[in-house]
N, CA, C and O atoms as a MOPAC input file, in Angstrom:
PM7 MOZYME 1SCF
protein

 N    -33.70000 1   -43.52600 1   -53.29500 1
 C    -33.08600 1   -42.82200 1   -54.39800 1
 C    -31.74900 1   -42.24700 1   -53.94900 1
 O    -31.65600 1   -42.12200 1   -52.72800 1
 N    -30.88600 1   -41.93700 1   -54.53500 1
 C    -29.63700 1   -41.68800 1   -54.57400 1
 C    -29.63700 1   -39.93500 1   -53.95600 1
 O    -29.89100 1   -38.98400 1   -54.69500 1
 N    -29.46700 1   -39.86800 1   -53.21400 1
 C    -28.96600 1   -38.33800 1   -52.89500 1
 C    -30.17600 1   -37.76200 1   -52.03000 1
 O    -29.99700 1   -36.60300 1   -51.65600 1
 N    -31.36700 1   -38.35300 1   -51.64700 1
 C    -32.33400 1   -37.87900 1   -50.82700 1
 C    -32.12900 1   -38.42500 1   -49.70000 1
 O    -31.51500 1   -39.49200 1   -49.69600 1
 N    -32.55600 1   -37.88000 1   -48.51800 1
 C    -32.39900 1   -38.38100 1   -47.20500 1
 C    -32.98500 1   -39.53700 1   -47.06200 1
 O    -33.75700 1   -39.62700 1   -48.01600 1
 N    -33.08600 1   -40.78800 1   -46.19900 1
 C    -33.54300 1   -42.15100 1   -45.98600 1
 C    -35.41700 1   -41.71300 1   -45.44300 1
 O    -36.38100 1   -42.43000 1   -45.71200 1
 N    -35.47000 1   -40.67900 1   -44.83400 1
 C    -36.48400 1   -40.93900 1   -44.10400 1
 C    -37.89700 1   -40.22200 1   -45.19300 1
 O    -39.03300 1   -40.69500 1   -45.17500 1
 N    -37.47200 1   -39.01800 1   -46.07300 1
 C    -38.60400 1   -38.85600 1   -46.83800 1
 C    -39.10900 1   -39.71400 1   -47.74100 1
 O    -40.30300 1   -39.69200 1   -48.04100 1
 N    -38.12600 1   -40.67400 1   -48.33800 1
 C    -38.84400 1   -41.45800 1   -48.63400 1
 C    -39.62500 1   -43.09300 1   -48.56900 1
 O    -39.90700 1   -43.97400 1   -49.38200 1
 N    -39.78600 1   -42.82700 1   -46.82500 1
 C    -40.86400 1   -43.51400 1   -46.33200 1
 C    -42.17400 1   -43.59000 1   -46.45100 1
 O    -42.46400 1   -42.43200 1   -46.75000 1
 N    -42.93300 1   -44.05300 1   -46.42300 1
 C    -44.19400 1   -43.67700 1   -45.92900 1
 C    -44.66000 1   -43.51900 1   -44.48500 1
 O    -44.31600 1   -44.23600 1   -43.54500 1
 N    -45.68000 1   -42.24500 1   -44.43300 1
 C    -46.20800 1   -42.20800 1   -43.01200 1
 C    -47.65500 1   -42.11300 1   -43.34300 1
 O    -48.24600 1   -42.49400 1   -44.35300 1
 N    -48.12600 1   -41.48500 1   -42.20600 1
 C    -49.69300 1   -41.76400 1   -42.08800 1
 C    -50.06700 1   -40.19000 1   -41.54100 1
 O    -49.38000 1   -39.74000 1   -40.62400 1
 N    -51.20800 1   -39.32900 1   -42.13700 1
 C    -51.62200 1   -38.08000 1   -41.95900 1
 C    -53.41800 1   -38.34900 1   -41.76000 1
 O    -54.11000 1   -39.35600 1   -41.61600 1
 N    -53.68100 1   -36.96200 1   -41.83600 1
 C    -54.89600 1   -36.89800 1   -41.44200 1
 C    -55.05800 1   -35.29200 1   -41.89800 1
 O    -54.25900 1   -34.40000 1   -41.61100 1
 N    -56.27300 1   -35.14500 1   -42.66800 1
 C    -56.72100 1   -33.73300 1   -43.47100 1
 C    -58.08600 1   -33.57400 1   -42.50000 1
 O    -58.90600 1   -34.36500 1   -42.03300 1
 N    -57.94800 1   -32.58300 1   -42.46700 1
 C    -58.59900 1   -31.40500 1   -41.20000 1
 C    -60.46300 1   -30.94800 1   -41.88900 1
 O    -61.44300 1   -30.46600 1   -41.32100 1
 N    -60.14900 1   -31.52700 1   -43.70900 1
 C    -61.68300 1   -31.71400 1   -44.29500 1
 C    -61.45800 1   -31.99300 1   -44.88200 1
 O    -60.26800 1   -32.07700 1   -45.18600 1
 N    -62.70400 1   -32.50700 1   -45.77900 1
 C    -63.19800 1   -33.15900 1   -47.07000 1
 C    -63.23400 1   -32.38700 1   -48.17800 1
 O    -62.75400 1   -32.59300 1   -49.29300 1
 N    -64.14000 1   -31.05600 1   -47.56100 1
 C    -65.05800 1   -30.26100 1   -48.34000 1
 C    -64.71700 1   -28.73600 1   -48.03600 1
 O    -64.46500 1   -28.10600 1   -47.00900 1
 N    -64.80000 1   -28.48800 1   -49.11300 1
 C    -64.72400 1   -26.85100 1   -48.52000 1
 C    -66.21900 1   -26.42600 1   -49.60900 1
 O    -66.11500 1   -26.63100 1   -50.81800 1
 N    -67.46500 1   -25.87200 1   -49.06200 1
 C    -68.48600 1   -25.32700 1   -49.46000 1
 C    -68.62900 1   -23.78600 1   -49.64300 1
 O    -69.47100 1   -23.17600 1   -48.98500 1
 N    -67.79700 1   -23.13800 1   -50.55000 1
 C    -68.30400 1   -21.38800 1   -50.32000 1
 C    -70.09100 1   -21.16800 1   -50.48000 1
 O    -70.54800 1   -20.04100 1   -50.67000 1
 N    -70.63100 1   -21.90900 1   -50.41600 1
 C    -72.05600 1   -21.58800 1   -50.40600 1
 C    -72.27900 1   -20.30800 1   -51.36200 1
 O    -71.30900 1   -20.13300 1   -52.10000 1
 N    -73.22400 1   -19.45600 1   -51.51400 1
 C    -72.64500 1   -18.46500 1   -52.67000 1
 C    -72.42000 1   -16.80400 1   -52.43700 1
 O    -72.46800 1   -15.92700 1   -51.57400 1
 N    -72.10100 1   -17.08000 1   -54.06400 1
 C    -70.69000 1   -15.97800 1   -53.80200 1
 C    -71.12100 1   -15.60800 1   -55.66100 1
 O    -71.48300 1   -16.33300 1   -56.58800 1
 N    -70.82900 1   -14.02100 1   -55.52800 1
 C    -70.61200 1   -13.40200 1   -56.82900 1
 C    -69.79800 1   -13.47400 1   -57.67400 1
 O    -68.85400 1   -14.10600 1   -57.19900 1
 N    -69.48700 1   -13.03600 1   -59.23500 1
 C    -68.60000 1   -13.75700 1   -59.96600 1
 C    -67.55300 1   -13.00800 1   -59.56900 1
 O    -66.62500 1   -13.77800 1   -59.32100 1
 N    -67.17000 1   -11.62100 1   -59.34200 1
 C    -66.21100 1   -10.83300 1   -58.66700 1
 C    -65.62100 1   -10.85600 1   -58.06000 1
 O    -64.53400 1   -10.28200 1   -58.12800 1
 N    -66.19300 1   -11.82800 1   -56.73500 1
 C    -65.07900 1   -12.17300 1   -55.90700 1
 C    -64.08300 1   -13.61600 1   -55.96900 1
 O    -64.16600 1   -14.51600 1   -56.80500 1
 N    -63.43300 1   -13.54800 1   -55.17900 1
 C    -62.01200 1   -14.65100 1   -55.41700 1
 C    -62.50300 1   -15.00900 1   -53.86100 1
 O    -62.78700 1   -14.17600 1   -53.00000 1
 N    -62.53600 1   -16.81000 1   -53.68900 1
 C    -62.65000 1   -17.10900 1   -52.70800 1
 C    -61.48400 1   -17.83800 1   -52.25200 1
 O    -60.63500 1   -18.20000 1   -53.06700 1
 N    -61.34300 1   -18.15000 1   -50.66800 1
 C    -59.80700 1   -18.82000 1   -50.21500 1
 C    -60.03400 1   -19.86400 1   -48.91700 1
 O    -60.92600 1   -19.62200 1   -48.10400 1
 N    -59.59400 1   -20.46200 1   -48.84600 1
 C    -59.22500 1   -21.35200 1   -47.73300 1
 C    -58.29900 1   -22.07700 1   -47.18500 1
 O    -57.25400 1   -21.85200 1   -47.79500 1
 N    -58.14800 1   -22.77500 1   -46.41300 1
 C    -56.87300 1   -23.37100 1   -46.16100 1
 C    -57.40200 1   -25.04100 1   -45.11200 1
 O    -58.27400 1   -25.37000 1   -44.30700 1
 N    -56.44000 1   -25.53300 1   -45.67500 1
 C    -56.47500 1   -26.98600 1   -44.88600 1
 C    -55.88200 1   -27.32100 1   -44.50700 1
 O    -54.85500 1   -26.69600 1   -44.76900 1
 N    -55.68600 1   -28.19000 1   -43.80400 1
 C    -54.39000 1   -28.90500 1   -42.54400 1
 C    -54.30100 1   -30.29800 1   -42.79700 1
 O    -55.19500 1   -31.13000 1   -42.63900 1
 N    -53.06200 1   -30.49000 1   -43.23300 1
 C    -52.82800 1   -32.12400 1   -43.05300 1
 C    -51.85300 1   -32.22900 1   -42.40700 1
 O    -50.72500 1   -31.82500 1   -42.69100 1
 N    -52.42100 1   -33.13200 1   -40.89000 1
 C    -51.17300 1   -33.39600 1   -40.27100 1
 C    -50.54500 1   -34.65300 1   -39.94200 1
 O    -51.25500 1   -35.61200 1   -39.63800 1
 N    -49.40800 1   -34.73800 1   -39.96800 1
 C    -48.30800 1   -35.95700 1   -40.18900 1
 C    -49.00300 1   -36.85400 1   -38.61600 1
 O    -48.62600 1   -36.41900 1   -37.52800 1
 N    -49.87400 1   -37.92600 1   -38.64600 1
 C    -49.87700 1   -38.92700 1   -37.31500 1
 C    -48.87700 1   -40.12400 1   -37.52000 1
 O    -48.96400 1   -41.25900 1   -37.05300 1
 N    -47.97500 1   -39.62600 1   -38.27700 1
 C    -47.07100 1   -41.38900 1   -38.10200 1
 C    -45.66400 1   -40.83400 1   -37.70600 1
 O    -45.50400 1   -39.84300 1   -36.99400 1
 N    -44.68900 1   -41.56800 1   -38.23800 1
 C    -43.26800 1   -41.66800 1   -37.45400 1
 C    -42.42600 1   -41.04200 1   -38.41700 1
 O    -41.24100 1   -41.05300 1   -38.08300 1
 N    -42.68900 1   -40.46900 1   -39.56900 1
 C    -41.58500 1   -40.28300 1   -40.37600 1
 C    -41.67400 1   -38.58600 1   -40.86600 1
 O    -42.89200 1   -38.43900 1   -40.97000 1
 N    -41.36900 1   -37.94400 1   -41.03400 1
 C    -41.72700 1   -36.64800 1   -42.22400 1
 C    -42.45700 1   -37.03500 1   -43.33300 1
 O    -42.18400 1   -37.83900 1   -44.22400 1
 N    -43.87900 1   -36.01800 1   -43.05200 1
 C    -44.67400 1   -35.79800 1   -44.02400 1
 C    -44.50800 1   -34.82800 1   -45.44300 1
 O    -44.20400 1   -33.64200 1   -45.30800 1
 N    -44.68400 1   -35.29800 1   -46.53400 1
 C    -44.28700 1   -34.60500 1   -47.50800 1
 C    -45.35900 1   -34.14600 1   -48.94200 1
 O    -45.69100 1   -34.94100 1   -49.82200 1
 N    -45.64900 1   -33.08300 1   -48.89400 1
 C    -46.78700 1   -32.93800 1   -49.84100 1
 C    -46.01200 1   -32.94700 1   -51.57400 1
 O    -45.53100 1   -31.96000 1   -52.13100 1
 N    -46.08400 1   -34.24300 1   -52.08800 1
 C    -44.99100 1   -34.36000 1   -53.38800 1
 C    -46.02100 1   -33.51000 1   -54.42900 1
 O    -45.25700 1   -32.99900 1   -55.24800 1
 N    -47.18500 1   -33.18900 1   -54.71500 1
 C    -47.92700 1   -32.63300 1   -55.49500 1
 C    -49.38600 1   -32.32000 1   -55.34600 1
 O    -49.91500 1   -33.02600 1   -54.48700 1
 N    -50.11500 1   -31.54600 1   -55.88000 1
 C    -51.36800 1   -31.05700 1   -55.88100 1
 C    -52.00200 1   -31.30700 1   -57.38600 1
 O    -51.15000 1   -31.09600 1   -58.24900 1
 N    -52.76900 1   -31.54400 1   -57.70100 1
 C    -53.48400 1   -31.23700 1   -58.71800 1
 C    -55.44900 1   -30.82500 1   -58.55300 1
 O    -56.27100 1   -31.35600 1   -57.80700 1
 N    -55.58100 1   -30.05700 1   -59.25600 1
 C    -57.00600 1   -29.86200 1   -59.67300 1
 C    -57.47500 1   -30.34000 1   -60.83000 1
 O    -56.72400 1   -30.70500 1   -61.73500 1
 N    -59.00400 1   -30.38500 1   -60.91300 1
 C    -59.75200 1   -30.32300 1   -61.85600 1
 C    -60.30900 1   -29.23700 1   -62.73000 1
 O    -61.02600 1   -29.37500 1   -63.72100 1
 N    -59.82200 1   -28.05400 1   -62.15100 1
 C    -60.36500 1   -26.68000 1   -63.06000 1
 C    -59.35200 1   -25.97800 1   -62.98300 1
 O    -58.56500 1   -26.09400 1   -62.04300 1
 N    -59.20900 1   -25.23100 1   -63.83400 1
 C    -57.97200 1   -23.90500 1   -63.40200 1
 C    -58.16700 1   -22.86400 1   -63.02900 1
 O    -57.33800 1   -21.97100 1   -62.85400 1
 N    -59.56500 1   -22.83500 1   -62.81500 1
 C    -60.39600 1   -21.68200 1   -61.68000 1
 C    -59.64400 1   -21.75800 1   -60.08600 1
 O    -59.17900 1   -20.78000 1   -59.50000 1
 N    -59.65700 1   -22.98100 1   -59.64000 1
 C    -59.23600 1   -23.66100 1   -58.31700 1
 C    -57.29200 1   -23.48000 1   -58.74800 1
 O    -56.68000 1   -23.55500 1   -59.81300 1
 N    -56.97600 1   -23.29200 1   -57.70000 1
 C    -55.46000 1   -23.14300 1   -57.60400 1
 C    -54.78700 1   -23.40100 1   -56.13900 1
 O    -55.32700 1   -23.02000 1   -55.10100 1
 N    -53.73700 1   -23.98600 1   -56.17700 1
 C    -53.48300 1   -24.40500 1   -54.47100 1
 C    -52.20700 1   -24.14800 1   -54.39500 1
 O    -51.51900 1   -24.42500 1   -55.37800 1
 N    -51.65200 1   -23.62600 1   -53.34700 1
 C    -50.18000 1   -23.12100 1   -52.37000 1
 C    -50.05700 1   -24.15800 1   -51.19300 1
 O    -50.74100 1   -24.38900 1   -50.19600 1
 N    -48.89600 1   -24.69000 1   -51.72600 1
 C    -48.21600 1   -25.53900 1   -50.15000 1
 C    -47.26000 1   -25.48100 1   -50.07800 1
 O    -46.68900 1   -25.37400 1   -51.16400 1
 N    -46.34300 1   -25.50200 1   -48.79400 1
 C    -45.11800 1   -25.47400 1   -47.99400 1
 C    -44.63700 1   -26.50800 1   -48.76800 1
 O    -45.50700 1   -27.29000 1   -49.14900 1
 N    -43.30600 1   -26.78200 1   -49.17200 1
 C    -42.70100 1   -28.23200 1   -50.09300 1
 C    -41.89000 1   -28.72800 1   -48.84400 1
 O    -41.66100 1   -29.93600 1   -48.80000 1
 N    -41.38600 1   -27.85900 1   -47.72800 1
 C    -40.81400 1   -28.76600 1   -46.65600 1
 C    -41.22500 1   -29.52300 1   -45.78100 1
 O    -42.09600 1   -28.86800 1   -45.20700 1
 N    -41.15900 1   -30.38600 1   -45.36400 1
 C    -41.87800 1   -31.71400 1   -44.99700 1
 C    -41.83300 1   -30.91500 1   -43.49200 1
 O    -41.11900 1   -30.00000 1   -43.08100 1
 N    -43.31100 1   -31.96100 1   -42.65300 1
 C    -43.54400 1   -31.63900 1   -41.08300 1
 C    -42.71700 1   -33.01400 1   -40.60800 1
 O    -42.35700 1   -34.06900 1   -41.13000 1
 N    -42.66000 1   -32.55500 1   -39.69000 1
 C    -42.18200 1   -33.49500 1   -38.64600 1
 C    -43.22800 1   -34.10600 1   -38.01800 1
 O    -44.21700 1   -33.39600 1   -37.83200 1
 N    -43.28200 1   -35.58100 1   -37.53100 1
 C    -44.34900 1   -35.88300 1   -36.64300 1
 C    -44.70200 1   -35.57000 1   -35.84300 1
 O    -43.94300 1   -35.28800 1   -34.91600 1
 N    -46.25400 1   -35.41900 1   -35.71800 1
 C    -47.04500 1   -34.75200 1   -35.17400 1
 C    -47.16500 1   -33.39000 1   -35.30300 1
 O    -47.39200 1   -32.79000 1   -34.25200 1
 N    -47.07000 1   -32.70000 1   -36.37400 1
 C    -47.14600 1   -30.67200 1   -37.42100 1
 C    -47.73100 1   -31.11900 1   -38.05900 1
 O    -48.00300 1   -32.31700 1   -38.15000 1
 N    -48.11900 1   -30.12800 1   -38.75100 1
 C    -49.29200 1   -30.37800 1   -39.75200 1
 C    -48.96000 1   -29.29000 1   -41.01600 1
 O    -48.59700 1   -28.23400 1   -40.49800 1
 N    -48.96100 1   -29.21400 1   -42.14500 1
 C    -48.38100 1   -28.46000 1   -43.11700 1
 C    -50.11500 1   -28.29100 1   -43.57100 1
 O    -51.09400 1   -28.99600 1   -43.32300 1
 N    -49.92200 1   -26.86200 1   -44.43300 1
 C    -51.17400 1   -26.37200 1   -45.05700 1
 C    -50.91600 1   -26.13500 1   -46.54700 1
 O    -49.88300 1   -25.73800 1   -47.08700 1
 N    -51.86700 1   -26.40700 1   -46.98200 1
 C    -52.57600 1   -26.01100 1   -48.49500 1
 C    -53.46700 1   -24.53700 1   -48.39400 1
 O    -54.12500 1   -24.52300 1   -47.35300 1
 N    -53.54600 1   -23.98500 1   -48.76300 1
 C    -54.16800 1   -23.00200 1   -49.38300 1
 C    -54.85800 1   -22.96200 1   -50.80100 1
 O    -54.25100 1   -22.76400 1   -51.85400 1
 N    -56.00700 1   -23.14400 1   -50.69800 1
 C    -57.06000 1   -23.16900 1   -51.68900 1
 C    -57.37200 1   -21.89900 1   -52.28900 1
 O    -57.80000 1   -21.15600 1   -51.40700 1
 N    -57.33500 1   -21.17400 1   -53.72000 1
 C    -57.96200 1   -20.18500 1   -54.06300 1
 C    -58.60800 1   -20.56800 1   -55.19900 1
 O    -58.03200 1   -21.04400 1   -56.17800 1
 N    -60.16600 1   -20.31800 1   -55.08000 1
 C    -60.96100 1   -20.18100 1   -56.44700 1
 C    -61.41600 1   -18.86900 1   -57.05000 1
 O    -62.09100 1   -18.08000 1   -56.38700 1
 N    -61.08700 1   -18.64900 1   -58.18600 1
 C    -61.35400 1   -17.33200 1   -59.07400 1
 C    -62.72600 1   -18.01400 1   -60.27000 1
 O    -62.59700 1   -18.78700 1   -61.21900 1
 N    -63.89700 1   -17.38000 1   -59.74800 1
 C    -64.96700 1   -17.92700 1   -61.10700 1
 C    -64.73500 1   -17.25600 1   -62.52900 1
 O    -64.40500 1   -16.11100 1   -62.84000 1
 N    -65.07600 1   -18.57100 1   -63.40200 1
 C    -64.86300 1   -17.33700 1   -64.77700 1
 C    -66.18700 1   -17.20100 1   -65.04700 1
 O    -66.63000 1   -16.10400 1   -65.38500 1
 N    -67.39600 1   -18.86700 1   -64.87400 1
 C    -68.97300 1   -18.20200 1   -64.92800 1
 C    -69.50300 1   -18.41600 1   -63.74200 1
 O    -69.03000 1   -18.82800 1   -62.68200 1
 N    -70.94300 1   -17.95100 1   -64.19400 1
 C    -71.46200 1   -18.21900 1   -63.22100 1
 C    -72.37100 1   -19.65300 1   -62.90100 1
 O    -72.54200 1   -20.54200 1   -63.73500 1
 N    -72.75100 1   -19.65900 1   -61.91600 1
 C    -73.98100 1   -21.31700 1   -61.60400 1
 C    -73.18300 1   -21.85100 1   -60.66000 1
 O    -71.99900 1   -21.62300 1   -60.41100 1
 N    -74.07200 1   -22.69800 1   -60.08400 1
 C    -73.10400 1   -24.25400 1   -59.24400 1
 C    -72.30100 1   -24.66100 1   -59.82100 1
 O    -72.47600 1   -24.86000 1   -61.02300 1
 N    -70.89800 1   -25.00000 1   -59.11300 1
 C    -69.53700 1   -25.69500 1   -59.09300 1
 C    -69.09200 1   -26.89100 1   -58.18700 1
 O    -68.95000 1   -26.79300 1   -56.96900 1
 N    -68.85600 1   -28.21400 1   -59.03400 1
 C    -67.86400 1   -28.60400 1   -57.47800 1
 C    -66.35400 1   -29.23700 1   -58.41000 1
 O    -66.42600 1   -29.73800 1   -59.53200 1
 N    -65.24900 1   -29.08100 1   -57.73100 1
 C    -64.68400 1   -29.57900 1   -58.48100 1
 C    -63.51900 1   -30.20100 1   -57.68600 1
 O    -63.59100 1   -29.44600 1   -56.71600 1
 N    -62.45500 1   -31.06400 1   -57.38000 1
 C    -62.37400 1   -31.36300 1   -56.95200 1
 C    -60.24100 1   -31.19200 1   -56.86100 1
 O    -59.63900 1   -30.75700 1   -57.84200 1
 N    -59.51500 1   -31.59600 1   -55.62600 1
 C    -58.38900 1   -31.47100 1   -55.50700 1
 C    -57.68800 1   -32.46100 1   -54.52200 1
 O    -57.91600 1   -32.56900 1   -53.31700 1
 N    -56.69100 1   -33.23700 1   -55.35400 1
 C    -56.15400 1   -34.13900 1   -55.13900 1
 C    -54.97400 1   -33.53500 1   -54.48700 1
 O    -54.62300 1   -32.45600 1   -54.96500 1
 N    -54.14000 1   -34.10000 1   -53.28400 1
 C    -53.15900 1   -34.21400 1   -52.74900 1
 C    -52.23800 1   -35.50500 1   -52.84800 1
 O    -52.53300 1   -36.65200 1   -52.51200 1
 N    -51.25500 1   -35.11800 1   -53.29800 1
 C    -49.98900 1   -36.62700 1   -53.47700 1
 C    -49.01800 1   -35.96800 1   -52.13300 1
 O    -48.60900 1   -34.81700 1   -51.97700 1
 N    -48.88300 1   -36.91400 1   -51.46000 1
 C    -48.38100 1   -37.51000 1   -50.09400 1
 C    -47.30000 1   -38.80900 1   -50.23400 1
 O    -47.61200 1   -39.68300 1   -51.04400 1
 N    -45.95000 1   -38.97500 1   -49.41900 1
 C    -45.61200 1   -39.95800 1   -48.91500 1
 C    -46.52500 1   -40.32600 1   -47.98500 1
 O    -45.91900 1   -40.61800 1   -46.95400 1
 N    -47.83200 1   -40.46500 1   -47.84400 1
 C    -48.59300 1   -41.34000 1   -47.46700 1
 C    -48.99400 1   -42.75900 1   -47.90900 1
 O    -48.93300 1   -43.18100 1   -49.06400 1
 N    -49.52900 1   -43.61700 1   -46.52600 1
 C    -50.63600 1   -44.24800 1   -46.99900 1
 C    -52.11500 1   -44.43700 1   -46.62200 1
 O    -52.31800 1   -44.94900 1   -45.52100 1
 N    -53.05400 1   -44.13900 1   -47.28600 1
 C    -53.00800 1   -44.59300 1   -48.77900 1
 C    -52.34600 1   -42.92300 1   -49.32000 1
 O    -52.30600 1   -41.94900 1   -48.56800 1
 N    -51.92600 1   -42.92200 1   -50.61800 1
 C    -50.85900 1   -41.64600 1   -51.20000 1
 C    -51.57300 1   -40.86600 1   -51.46200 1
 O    -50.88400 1   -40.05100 1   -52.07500 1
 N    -52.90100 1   -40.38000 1   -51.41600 1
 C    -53.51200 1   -39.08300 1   -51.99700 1
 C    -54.61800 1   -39.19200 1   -50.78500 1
 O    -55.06200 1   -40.14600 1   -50.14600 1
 N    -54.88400 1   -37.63300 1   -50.76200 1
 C    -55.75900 1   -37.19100 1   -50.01000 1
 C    -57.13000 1   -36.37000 1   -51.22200 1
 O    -56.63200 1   -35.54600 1   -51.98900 1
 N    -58.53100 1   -36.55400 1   -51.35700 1
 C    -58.75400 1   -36.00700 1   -52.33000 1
 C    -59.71400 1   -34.68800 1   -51.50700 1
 O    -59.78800 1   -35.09200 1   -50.34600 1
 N    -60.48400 1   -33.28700 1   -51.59200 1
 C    -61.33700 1   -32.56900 1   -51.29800 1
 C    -61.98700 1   -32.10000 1   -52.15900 1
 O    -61.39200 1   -31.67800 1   -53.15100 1
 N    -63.28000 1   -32.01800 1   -52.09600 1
 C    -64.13000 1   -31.32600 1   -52.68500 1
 C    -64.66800 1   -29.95700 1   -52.87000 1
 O    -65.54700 1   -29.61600 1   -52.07900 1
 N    -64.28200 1   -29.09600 1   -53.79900 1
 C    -64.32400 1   -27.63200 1   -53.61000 1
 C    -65.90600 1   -26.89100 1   -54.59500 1
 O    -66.16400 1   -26.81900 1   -55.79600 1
 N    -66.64400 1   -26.46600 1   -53.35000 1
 C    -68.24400 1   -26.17900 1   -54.10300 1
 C    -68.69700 1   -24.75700 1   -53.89900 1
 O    -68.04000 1   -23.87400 1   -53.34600 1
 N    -69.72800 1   -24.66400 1   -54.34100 1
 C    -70.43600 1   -23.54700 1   -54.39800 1
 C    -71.57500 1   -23.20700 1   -55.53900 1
 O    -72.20200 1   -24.06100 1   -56.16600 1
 N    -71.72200 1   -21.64500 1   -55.68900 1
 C    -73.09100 1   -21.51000 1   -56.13200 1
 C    -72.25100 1   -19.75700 1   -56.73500 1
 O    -72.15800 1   -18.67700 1   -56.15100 1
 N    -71.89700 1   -20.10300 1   -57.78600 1
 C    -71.46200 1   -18.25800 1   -58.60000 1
 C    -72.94700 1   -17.51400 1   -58.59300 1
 O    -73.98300 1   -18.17900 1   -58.59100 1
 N    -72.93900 1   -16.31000 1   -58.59100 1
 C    -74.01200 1   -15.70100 1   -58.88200 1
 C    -73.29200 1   -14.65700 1   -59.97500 1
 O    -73.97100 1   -13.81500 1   -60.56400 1

């Protein structure tokens, strides 16, 4: 593309630190959090181009400046319940990766 540097838009190759994040359970009051690591194993700058969820309970924070190979940039996961019962729901990562998305599974048990 016209005006971006040559190398972000390569593809490289990463690796996410989990799958799953399980709060096992938890009351409707509290707000739960986590964080994940994806780190760049290939040759180019890693770049997290978007996040999406499946609930709007689940909400995610990431760095938009790309790692350098071999760093690892984080997501930050926060879920706020509105009911209660078992949850899983799930959160996609878009990457100049390949393959381009990373997906995790976010669960638990509201009381």
């Amino acid at each position: 593309m016209i005006g971006e540097e040559p190398s972000l838009t390569k593809a490289t190759t990463a690796q996410i630190d989990t799958k799953q994040i399980n709060w096992a359970s938890f009351f409707k009051d509290q707000r739960r959090t986590a964080t994940i690591f994806l780190k760049n194993t290939g040759d180019y700058p890693l770049v997290i181009l978007d996040t999406s969820t499946t609930c709007g309970c689940t909400v995610t924070r990431y760095d938009p400046h790309p790692a350098a190979p071999s760093d690892s940039l984080k997501i930050q996961v926060t879920y706020t319940p509105k009911d209660t019962g078992y949850f899983e729901e799930w959160i996609t990562i878009r990457c100049n990766t390949t393959p381009p998305t990373f997906r995790v599974s976010v669960k638990g048990n509201v009381l």
